[in-house]
C-alpha positions in Angstrom: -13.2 -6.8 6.9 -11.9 -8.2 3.4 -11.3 -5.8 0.6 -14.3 -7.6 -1.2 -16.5 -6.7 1.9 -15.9 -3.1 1.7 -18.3 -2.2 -1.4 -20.4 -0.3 1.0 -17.7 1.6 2.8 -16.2 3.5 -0.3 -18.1 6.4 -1.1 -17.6 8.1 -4.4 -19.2 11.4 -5.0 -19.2 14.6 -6.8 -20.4 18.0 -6.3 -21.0 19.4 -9.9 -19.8 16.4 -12.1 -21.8 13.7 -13.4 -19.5 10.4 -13.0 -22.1 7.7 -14.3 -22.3 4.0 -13.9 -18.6 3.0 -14.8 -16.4 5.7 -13.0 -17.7 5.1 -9.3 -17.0 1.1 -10.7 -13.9 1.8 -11.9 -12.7 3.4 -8.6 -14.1 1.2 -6.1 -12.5 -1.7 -7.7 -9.0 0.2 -7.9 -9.2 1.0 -4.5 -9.9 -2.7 -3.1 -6.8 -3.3 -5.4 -4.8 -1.3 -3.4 -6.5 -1.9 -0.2 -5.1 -5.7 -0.8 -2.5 -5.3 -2.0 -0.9 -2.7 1.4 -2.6 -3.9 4.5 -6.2 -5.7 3.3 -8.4 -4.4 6.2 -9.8 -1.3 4.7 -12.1 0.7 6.8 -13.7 3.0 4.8 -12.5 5.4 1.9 -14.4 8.3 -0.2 -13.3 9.6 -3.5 -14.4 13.1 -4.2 -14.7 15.0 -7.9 -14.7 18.7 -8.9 -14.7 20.7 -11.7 -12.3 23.5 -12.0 -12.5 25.3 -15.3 -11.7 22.7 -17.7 -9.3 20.7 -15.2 -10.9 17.9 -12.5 -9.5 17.4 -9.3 -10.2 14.5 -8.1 -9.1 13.8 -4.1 -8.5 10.1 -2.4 -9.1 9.2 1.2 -8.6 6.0 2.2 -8.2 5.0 6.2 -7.1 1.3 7.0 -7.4 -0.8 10.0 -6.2 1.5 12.8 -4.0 3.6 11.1 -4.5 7.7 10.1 -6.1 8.3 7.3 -4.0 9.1 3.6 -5.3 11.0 1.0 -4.2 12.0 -2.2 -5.4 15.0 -4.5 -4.4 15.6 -8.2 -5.7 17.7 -11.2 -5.8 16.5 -14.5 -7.9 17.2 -17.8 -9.1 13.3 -17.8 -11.0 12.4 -14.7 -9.6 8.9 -14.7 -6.0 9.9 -15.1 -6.9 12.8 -12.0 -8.0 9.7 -10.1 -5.5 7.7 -11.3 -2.7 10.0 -9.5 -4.3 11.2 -6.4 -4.8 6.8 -6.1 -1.1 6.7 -6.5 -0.3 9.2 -4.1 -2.6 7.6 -1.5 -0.4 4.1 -2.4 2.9 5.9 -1.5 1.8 6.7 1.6 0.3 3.7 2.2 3.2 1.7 1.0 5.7 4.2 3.5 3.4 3.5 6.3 3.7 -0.3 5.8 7.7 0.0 5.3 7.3 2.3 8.4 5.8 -0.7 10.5 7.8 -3.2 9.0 11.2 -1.7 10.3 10.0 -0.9 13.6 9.6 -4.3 14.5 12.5 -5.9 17.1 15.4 -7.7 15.2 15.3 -11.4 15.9 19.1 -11.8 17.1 19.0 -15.7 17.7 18.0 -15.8 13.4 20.7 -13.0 12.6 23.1 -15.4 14.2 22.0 -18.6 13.2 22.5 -16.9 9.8 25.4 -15.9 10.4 26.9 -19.0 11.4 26.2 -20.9 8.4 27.8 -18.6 6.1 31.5 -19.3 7.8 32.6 -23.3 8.0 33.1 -24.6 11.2 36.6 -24.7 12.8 36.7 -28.7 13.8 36.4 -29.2 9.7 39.3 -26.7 8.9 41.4 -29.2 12.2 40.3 -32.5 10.3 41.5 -30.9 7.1 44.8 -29.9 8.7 45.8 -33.4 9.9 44.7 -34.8 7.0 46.8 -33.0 4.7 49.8 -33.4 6.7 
């Protein structure tokens, strides 16, 4: 599923705060962006809001492909910059997951020494210098 595709399968809600037109907007398309930008295949995600007093806490859940699901809570006076954070939070994990995956793969020895073989000269060229210089 593309992050495009996945309108439907981000739910944002709220128990006692109206969000409006532009917030639930304004989150979906922040998710996709992060969605895209980690792995791409997002499976679902659901953004919660609550008032507490004059704080919101906002929490972020997002679950891609096969992996667990991350989620991210944060309090702030603005409910964009609550959301905001508990987003960010959600991308650290996300990005730590990917770095997780990306190191666990098998080294590729025939590249490490092919690499490593063109960094030193060859020996037959330091011989042909040899005689030549003599």
């Amino acid at each position: 599923m593309s992050p495009e595709g996945a309108e439907n399968s981000i739910l944002v809600q709220s128990s006692n705060v109206d969000l409006g037109d532009v917030f639930p907007d304004f989150a979906r398309t922040n998710i996709r962006q992060v969605a895209g930008k980690y792995f791409g295949r997002l499976s679902n995600a659901s953004v919660h809001v609550t008032r507490e007093g004059i704080t919101y806490r906002c929490t972020v859940n997002i679950q891609m492909g096969a992996l667990k699901m991350m989620s991210g809570e944060a309090k702030n006076k603005d409910v964009y910059a609550a959301f905001r954070q508990a987003l960010q939070k959600t991308a650290k994990q996300l990005r730590r997951s990917k770095r997780e995956l990306r190191e666990d793969k098998a080294e590729r020895l025939d590249k490490d020494m092919l690499l490593r073989e063109g960094t030193r000269a060859p020996a037959r060229d330091e011989d042909e210098f040899r005689t030549a210089a003599e």
